[in-house]
Phi, psi and omega in degrees: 000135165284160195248130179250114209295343185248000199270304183322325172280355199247304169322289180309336189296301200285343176277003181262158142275190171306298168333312207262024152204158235283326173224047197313101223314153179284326181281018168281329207228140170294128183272352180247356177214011201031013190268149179317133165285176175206339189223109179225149188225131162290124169268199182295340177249051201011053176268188195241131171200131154339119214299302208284320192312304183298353191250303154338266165347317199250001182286305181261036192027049115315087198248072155198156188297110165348332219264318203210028138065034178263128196284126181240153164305131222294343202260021169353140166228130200243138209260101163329139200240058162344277187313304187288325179277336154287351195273292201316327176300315161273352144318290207296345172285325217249331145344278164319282161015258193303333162314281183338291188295324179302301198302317179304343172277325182280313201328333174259026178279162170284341190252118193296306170331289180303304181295343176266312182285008191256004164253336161298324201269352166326289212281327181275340186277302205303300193306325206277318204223108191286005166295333173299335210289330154320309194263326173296003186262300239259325192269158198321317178000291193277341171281331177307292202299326188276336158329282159344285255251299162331290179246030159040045167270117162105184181285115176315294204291333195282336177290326161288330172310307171330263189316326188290324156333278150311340175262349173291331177296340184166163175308297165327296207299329194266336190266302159003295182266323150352291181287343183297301200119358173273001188291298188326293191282003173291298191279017110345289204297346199277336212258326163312188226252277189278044187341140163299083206285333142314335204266292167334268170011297207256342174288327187288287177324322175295329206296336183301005187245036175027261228298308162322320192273323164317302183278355167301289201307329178272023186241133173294347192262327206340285193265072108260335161292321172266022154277314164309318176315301207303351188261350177280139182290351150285118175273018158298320202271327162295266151037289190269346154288309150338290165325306160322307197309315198306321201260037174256028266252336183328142167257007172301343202274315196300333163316307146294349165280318169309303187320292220277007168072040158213125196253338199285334182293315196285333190264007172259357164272324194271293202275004171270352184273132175310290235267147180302299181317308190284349188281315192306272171346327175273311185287323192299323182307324204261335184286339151266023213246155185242087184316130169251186188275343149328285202275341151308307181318325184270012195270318156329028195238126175342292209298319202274317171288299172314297223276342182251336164285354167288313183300335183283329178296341165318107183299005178235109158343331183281305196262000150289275216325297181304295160321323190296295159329324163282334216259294196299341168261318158330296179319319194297352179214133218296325168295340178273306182303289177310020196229305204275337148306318207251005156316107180319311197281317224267329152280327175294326171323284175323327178286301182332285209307331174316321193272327181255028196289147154287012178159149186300347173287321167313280153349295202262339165297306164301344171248015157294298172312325191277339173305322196296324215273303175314335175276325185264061168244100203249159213289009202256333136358287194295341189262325192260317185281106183300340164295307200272005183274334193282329162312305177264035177294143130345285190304309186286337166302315171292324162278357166280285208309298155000289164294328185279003160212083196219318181270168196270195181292324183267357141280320165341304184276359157293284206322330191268336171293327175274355158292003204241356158252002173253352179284328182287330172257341204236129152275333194294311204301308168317292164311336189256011162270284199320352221240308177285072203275053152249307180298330178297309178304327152318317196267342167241027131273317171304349157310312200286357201266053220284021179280001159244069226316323180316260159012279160002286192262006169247321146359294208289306209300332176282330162309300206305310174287008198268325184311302170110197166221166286040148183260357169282309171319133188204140156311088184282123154240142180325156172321186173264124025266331174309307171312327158306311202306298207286353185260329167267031161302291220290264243301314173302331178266342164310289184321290198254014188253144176286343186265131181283344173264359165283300192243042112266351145320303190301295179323288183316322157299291182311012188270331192238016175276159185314107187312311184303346187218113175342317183283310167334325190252352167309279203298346153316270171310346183240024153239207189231049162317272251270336175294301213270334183279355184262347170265342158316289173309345339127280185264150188306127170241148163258340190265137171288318187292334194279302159356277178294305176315316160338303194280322160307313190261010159248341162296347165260326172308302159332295170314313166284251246269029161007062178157147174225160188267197205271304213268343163286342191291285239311313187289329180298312187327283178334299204272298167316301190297282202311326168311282191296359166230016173277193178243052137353151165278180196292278151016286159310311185290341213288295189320311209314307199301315185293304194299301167288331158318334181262332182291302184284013171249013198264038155293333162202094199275173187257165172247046160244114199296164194305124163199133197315306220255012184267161261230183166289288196305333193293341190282322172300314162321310166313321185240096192282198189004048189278338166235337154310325235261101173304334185234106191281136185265133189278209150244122179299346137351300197241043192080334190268161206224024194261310168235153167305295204229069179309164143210143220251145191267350165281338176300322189270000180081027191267330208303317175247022153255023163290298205292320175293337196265340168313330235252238304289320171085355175302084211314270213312306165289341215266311184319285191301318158339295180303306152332308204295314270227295166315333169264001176282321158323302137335299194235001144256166166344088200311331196261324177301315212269009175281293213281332142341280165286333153297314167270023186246008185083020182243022157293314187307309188289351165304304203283302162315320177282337169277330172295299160293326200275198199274192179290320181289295200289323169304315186273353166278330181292329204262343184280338187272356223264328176304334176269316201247018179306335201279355185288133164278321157232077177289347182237020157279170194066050168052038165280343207290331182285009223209324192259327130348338201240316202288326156311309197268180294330314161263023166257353153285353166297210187257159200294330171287327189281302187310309187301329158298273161039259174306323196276293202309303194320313170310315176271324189310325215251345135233045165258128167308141181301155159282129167293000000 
């Protein structure tokens, strides 16, 4: 409350009794509300009463005098009683005083007793008559009271009231208590279970004084107390900390305030601040600050990300580290990453710096950042952001490539690693390196440049990802000689490199080389692919990926050199049936299933390439005339008389972990199973290759694959289910009704499924049960 010097008398008058003088005249008290006057008016037979009591009284039509019952008029004129109302002030001035000059005597008593009434009447002189509150600043009073106050003698409130009293009268009075030592026990008092809430009070007041408010904020207790306060469960007491805060204005305080996990003052100081140097200072501070994700939230703000992507643009090298440094710690919480994404400026910042960093460490701290900013980046992102259309431009893809050779090694393995996540989300970005064979030729000449195994393996890795996965993807390579050079690179790094991600990189590229050309499948064969794709296979691999790519690049070989001989199946064969019931990735058995598909068909093979991610149709293509083909090739096994040296998958044990990897239900793989399994069909003995599948369980798993499985995988099934339906017993152990229910099911499907269906369903209903 502010304080009024006639109001503070007016209030205080009325709120007093008889007590707070020593005798006091009965006319000094209103006979009609009995209370001390303060306003007092005559009526016409010159008695005395309180303007509103008396005004009340004729109000309710009374129209006679309170005192001596003389009848007055409803229009009564009630005449200010001047003379009566100064003599009662100066009692009370005069009153007040001797309290004063009394207390100031006691405050320095031993007897506690004596010091709590010299602060009741301390407390009662100041409110009545605010001229004491003046003398009590000037006179010992208030150093007694900061005494008091220190060494937690006499009653804590009435010595805050006491003070509250005083800092509330002026500005002076606040530059005083400033020097007593009271700021220290306020926020003492602050600090408990039960905050002092007078004590808050009078801290809120001082603060108002810009010099007052300096030494709150430089006392080390202050502001982490009153930042813990903002979170009390009262809002009053929370309020008034707050309030303390607002008027801390400093920015060393806001700083400290951000330490202490309130942020909105320091980030409304960084963004009104002028000068580059205090911003810069500030980002380095908040880039140390030990953040929680609460105190994080408000870091989500427009202006405060533009104010800090101002900085990387800043000529001076100190305030990028520094904005940079902050930026890389922020990321760590999710309201800043989407705000710093969708920020316009913060990636073309972020690019700049790339051209100009001062040193590789740097270099790489940005591009750390823009990898993070591109993984939470969702794809709808890449078309609506204008920062990532600017990344993934042309002009910036040419200016990275530019840049790695130029830079020294560990921006080389920045630059590259950030081409090979950006090749990965944006395709448009991707086509136009593959599209540019200056760059593709940039990127297999730096292979010969093997003198940093690094470098080195994020090259291949970026080939790789420059292929894509489309099974229409493919690698165009420069003419021979370069083209020799670079294929028998791959091939060399298959062979001899100890690092598994060099040659499952190298694999994964041969995975994608041009199917149509012949020299290519040449140089496959008359080096030692195939020893190395057989010691992959061969040895405990930890990596899944070098796996599956393994398998992707001998299934193109397969494909080029369209043959494979008796004594490479024989090694190969073996390590593939084992692939599919290990613990292989899903992935792997998927190539694995394809991949024998092709071994056993590989009189003919087809030339459409291989992909992890393909469709039902795409896999037919892979494997053309598997139920077309009018004249079936046998197994020498099996009767057949068709290949030198076939291989055959009931010989080889594939049948049932063919059949386990169908029940799995995994749409890609379960797909390629049923192929493999149609090709088993195909090319052995319809009744050996029945009675096969049937004793692997895989009439249940068929019936599984028409309930559950996806659209491709329901037409593969019906396509195998269609070769060995004619088996009789494909329908024992009470299967026929399980196969029965699940046909009239799919003949409610699309018109290719129904129509199969319907054929298989036909022959299952005349073929006799077995007996």
């Amino acid at each position: 409350m502010e304080f009024d010097s006639s109001a503070t008398a007016s209030a205080s008058s009325r709120g007093s009794t008889e007590e707070d003088f020593p005798s006091p005249r009965s006319s000094f008290l209103c006979s009609v509300d009995g209370e001390l006057l303060v306003d007092p008016v005559s009526v016409s037979c010159g008695h005395s009463f309180e303007r509103k009591a008396v005004e009340e009284h004729l109000r309710l039509g009374n129209y006679w005098c309170p005192e001596c019952s003389k009848e007055l008029s409803p229009t009564e004129k009630l005449t200010p009683n001047v003379s009566l109302r100064f003599y009662i002030l100066e009692k009370k001035q005069r009153d007040a005083v001797k309290k004063l000059r009394l207390a100031d005597s006691l405050l320095s008593s031993t007897d506690l007793e004596c010091v709590n009434r010299a602060l009741e009447d301390l407390k009662d002189a100041m409110m009545e008559i605010p001229s004491c509150i003046a003398k009590a600043k000037e006179d010992k009073v208030l150093r007694y009271l900061a005494l008091l106050l220190k060494k937690s003698l006499g009653d804590t409130r009435a010595v805050l009231s006491c003070l509250l009293l005083i800092a509330r009268f002026s500005d002076e009075s606040k530059e005083t208590m400033g020097t007593t030592g009271v700021i220290r026990c306020l926020t003492k008092l602050l600090r408990g279970a039960e905050p002092e809430i007078y004590a808050l009070e009078i801290l809120l007041e001082l603060s108002k004084k810009d010099t007052i408010a300096d030494k709150i904020g430089n006392d080390p207790n202050s502001i982490p107390t009153l930042v813990s306060l903002l979170n009390y469960p009262t809002a009053e007491i929370a309020e008034m900390a707050r309030g303390v805060l607002e008027n801390l204005y400093r920015v060393q305080f806001a700083i400290m305030m951000g330490k202490c996990g309130y942020l909105s003052p320091f980030l409304e100081h960084f963004c009104q601040e002028n000068s580059v140097e205090t911003r810069a200072s500030m980002a380095d501070e908040l880039a140390r600050m030990k953040l929680t994700e609460t105190a994080a939230r408000s870091l989500g703000n427009d202006q405060f990300v533009t104010s800090l992507t101002e900085l990387l643009n800043s000529g001076s090298v100190s305030s990028r580290s520094s904005s940079l440094q902050c930026i890389k710690q922020l990321m760590a919480f999710r309201e800043f990453q989407s705000r710093f994404l969708s920020n316009e400026f913060a990636i073309p910042a972020l690019i700049g710096l790339i051209t100009v960093a001062p040193d590789q460490l740097l270099m790489q701290e940005v591009v750390e950042i823009i990898v993070a900013l591109i993984q939470i980046s969702q794809h709808k992102d890449h078309q609506n952001n204008p920062g990532l259309q600017v990344l993934y431009s042309s002009n910036t893809i040419k200016s990275f490539l530019l840049q790695i050779e130029t830079s020294g090694y560990q921006g080389q393995i920045s630059l590259l690693k950030l081409l090979q996540i950006i090749v990965q989300k944006s395709d448009t970005a991707r086509q136009w390196i593959k599209s540019k064979l200056g760059s593709m030729n940039f990127l297999f000449s730096a292979l010969k440049l093997d003198q940093n195994d690094g470098v080195r393996l994020q090259v291949l890795k970026l080939i790789y990802y420059i292929a894509g996965t489309d099974i229409n993807d493919m690698i165009f390579l420069p003419p021979s000689p370069a083209k020799d050079s670079f294929v028998n690179y791959l091939i060399a790094i298959l062979t001899h490199s100890s690092v598994e991600e060099e040659r499952s990189a190298a694999a994964g590229i041969i995975g994608y080389l041009l199917i149509s050309d012949h020299s290519i499948g040449e140089m496959l064969q008359n080096t030692s692919f195939l020893k190395a794709i057989n010691d992959i296979f061969s040895h405990s691999i930890k990596s899944n990926e070098l796996l599956e790519n393994s398998l992707t690049a001998l299934h193109r070989y397969i494909v080029i050199s369209n043959s494979v001989t008796g004594r490479q199946l024989n090694k190969l064969h073996q390590l593939l049936v084992q692939m599919l019931s290990n613990g292989a990735s899903t992935l792997a058995k998927q190539h694995a299933a394809i991949t024998i598909s092709y071994l056993a068909r590989c009189s003919r093979i087809p030339s459409t390439p291989v992909n992890s991610s393909s469709s039902f149709a795409q896999l037919r293509q892979r494997i053309p005339n598997l139920i077309q083909s009018s004249k079936r090739t046998l197994c020498s096994v099996h009767l057949s008389s068709s290949l030198q040296n076939p291989f055959c998958l009931i010989k080889a044990g594939a049948v049932k972990p063919l059949i386990e990897m169908v029940r799995t239900m995994e749409p890609g793989a379960s797909a390629a199973a049923l192929m493999a399994l149609n090709t088993l069909c195909t090319q052995c003995d319809s009744t050996a290759a029945a009675n096969a599948i049937v004793e692997s369980q895989g009439a249940v798993a068929i019936i599984e694959a028409l309930e559950r499985g996806s659209m491709s995988v329901k037409e593969a099934a019906l396509e195998l289910l269609e070769k060995v339906c004619e088996y009789p017993r494909i329908k024992a152990d009470g299967l026929d009704d399980k196969f029965e229910k699940v046909l009239v099911y799919l003949l409610s499907q699309e018109n290719r499924i129904k129509f199969k269906a319907a054929s298989v369903r036909a022959k299952l209903v005349s073929i006799p049960d077995e007996t």
